[in-house]
N, C-alpha and C positions, 0 to 999 in steps of 0.2 A: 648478516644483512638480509633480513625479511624479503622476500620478492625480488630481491636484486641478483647481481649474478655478477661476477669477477672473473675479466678477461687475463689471460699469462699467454708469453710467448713461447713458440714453440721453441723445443734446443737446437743451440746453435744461433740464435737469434735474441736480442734483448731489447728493452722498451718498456711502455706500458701498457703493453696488453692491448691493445688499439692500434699504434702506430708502432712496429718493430722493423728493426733493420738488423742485417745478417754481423753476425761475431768474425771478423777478420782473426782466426784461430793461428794464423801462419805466424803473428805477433807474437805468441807463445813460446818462446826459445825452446820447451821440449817439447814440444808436439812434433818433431821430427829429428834425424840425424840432422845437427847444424853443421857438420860439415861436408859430409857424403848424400846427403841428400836436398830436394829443393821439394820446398812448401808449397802448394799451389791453395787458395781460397777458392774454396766452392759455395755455392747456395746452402748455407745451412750447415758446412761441416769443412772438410779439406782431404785434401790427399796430400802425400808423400810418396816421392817416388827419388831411389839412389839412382846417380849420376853414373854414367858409364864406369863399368869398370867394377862395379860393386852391385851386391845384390842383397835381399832381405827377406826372412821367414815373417816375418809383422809388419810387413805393408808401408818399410819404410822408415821406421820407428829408429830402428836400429840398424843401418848397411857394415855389411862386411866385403872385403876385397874382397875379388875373384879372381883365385891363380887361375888361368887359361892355362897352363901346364898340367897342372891337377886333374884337367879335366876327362875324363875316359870318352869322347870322340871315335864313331864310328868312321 
């Protein structure tokens, strides 16, 4: 398109390029642990965060329990 220019949404967001509204990503069954963890929707993206009790090296993705036994406590 000669002279013209074409608008895109940023990621995280979809539309025509003009009018864009944010990707409800939590929708997404694996974008997080679906059952040790809770999806929250941000602007443009989302977090994951595990539920008491568990915890996670990737932000969520995947929670693993947490023996409190296990644990070496000064």
């Amino acid at each position: 398109m000669a002279g013209g220019f074409t608008c895109n949404c940023v990621s995280g967001y979809t539309g025509d390029g003009v009018t864009c509204s944010d990707i409800d990503e939590c929708e997404d069954a694996l974008k997080c642990d679906q059952v040790n963890a809770d999806c929250s929707n941000v602007e443009g993206g989302f977090d994951c965060s595990c539920k008491v009790g568990y915890n996670s090296s990737d932000g969520g993705v995947k929670c693993f329990e947490v023996h409190e036994c296990d644990l070496e406590l000064d």
